[in-house]
N, C-alpha and C positions, 0 to 999 in steps of 0.2 A: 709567746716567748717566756713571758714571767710564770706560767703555767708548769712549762717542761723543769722549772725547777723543783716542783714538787711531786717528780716522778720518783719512786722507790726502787731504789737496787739499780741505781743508776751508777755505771764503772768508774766515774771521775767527780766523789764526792766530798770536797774539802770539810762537809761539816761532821765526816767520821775517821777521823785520827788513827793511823793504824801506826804509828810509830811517836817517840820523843821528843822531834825535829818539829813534826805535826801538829802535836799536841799543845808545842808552845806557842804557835801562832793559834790556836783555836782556843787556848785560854787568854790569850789577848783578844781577839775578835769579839769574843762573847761581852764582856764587862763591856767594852767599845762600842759595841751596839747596841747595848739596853742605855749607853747613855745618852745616844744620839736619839736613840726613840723617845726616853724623855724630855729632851729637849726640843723634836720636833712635837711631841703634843702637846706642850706648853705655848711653843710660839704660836704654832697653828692654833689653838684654841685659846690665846689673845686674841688671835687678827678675826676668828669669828665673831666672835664675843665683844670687837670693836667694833665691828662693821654692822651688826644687829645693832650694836647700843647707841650708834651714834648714824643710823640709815635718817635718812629722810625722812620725813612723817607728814601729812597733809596735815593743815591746818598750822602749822609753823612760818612763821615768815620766811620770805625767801630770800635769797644771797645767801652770801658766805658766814658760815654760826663762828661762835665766837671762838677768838684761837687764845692759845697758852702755848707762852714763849718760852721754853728754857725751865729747869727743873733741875738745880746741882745735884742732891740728893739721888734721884732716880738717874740722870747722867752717870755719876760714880758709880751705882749699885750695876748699872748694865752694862758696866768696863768693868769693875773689879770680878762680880759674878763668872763672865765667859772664861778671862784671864786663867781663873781658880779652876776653871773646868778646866781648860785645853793644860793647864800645869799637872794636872791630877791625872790626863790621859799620855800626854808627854815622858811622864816617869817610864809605867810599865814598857811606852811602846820602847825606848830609847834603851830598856836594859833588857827588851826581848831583841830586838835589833844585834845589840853587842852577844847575847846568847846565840843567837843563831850562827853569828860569823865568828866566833870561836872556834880553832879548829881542833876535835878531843883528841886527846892522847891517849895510847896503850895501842892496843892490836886495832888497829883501823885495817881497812878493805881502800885501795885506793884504784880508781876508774879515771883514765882518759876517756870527754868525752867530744866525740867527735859530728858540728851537727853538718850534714851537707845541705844538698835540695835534692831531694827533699825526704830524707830519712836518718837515723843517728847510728852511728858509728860506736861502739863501745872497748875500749881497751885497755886490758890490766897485764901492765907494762911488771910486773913480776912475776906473773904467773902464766906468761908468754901466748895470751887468747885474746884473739882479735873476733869479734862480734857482730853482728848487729839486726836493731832492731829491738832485741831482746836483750834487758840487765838482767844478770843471776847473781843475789848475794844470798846473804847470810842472813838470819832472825838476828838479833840478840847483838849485835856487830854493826858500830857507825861505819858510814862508805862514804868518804873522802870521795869527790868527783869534781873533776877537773875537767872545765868546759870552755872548747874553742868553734868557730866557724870557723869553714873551707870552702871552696868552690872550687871550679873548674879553672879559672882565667889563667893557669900559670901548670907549664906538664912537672914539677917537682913539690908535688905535693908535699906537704909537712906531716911527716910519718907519724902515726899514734903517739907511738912513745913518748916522743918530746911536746905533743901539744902545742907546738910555736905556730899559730897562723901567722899568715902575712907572706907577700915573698919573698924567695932569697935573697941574700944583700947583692946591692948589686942592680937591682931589675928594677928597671922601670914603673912607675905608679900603677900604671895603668896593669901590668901582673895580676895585682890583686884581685881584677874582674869580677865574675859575680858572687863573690861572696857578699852572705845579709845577715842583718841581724835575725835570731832569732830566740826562744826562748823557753827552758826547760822546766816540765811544770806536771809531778805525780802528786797527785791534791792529797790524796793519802798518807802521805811520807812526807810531804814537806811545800815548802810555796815556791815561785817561778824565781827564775834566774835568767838573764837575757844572757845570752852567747854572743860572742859581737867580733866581728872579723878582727884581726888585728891585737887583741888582747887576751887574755884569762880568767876568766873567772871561776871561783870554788861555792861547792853548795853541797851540805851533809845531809844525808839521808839516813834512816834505819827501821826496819820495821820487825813490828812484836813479834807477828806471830807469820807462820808461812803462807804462802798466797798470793796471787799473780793481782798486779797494780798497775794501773793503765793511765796512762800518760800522754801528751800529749805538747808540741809546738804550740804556744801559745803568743806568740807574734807573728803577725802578719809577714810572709815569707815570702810571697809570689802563686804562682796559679795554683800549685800541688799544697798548699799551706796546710787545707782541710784533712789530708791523708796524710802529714806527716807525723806518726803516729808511733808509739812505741809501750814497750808491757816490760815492766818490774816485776822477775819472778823472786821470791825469797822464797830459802830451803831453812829445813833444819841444817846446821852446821856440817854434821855428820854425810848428809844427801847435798848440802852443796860443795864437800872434796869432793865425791864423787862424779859429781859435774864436772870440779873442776879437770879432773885425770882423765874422763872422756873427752875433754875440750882439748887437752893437751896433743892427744894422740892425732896421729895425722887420718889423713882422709884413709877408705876403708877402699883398696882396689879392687875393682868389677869382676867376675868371671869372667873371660876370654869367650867367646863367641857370642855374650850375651848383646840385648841389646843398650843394656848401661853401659857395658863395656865400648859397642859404638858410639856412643852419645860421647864419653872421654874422650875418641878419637874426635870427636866435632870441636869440642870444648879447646884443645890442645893446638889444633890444625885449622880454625877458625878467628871470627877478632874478640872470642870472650874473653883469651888472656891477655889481652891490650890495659883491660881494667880490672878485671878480677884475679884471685889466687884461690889455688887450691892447696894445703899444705901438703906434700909427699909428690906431690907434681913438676916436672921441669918441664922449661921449655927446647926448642931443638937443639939449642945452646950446651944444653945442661945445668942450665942455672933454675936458682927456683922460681918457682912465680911471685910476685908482688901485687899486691892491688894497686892501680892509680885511680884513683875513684868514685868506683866499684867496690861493693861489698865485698868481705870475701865469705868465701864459702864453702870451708872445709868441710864445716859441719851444718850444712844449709838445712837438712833433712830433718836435723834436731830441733830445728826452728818453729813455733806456733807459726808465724806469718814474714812476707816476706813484702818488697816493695812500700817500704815506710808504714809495715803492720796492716796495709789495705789488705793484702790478701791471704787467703788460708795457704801454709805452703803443700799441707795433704789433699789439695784440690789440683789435679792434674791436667783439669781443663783450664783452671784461668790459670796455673803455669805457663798451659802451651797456651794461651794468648796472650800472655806478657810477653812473651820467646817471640810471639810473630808479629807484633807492634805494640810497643809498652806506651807509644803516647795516646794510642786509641786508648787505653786500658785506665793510664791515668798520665790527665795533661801533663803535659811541662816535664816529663820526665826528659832525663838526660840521655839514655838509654838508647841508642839510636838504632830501627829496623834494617838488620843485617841481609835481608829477604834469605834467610832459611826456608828450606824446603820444609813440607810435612813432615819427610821421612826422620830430617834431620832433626826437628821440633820433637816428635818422638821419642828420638835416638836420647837427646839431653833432656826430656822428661825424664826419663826413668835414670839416668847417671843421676842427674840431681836428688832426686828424691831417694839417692840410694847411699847419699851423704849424710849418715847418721852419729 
């Protein structure tokens, strides 16, 4: 275990800062840690150095050698000493603490972030793109993100936009169901932030330069915790509008007799719009689709990975076997086996992956 930390080019590496936010925790860490190393080989190399000097030795009487009681001197020097230490480590940490929870001003990027079980939800409530999985910001640009748990226990979800976990007024305790904590954490961009059913928390991120940053749930969540997985892409400015007006646009309709164009009839006339959305989609109603929680997935195609970043989403076979039992695929998922046919597993391979 202590080994696998000194693997190179490893994706979730706190001790290479690639942003601000980062940077100031890893210049606190640093000074933090070379004092504690001096400190542990001071003590440690007293207690050797006591334990040689004052061992046993044949030819010495035996019993108990002589003891010394009480020594003010050395008493005060080994209070005042620590005192002076933990004051001098106190400072930094306490006004890197109040840096980090600052929230900056000027053009911020601001992200709802929504965590489930066991995957994260992303949404930027002014620029009307629901996510996930996948953050896309900006270089150069702090990102304001605002972070709630959700779960299943209650069917009126608390929609991106507002970020209110908890359930509506009104309901019962017991609503709230299994929502858990959990905890937000790109080693890269910035340190962890616990999610916690019920409240809000905020945690700024920003990275220098472009480049996908990988992330990861770092509290213990339930069975799926391991896979609950997620990737920070940063664009240039210029390449992240452009993402953004691709995200904007609704889904892209299938040619008519294709077999994506079948797959939408599956997708529509099936129970994936029970919990998913497709934007440009209605249902028999006419109304549009909504997620209930479920991804959504307008633009699922544009995605590196899918199912809390476990899987590739241009890999068409572990699609079609998430499609034909996702908790074979990955435990605990929510995701319930609908028993789709092949044909139909098919049919919504190719619509989905044709969601670009």
């Amino acid at each position: 275990m202590l080994a696998s930390a000194c693997v190179s080019g490893a994706q979730q590496d706190a001790l290479n800062p690639q942003g601000p936010y980062a940077r100031k925790s890893y210049e606190l860490l640093v000074p933090v840690f070379w004092v504690a190393v001096g400190i542990f080989v001071i003590v440690e190399g007293l207690l050797i150095w006591f334990a040689i000097r004052y061992r046993r030795r044949r030819g010495r009487p035996a019993g108990v050698p002589p003891q010394i009681h009480g020594n003010n001197r050395l008493e005060i020097a080994w209070t005042i000493v620590p005192a002076l230490i933990l004051a001098g480590v106190a400072v930094p940490t306490v006004t890197t603490i109040f840096d980090l929870a600052r929230r900056p001003e000027g053009n911020v990027l601001e992200v709802n972030v929504l965590a489930h079980q066991w995957w994260w939800e992303f949404d930027y409530p002014k620029e009307g793109i629901v996510t996930a999985n996948e953050l896309h910001i900006p270089t150069g640009r702090p990102v304001v993100l605002t972070l709630c748990a959700v779960g299943l226990g209650y069917e009126q979800q608390p929609t991106p936009s507002t970020c209110q976990p908890g359930p509506p007024e009104g309901a019962p305790p017991a609503a709230v169901g299994d929502a858990v904590i959990h905890s937000f954490w790109v080693p890269e961009l910035a340190g962890t932030q616990d999610v916690i059913p019920g409240m809000t928390n905020t945690l700024v991120i920003q990275a220098d330069r472009p480049g996908r940053y990988h992330g990861q749930c770092k509290e213990f969540c339930g069975l799926a915790h391991a896979y609950m997985r997620f990737v920070v892409v940063a664009h240039e400015p210029a390449e992240y509008e452009a993402w953004v007006r691709q995200q904007q646009a609704d889904a892209a309709m299938p040619k008519p007799g294709t077999l994506a164009a079948q797959g939408m009839d599956v997708f529509l006339n099936g129970q994936c719009i029970a919990c998913h959305a497709i934007r440009g989609l209605q249902d028999a109603n006419g109304n549009p689709l909504t997620a209930n929680g479920g991804p959504d997935l307008t633009h699922f195609a544009s995605r590196e990975c899918f199912a809390g970043c476990w899987l590739p989403t241009d890999d068409a076979d572990a699609l079609a076997r998430w499609l034909d039992d996702p908790a074979a695929v990955k435990q605990g998922s929510w995701m319930p086996d609908y028993g789709l046919t092949p044909e139909e597993i098919r049919a919504l391979v190719a619509y989905l992956q044709s969601l670009r």
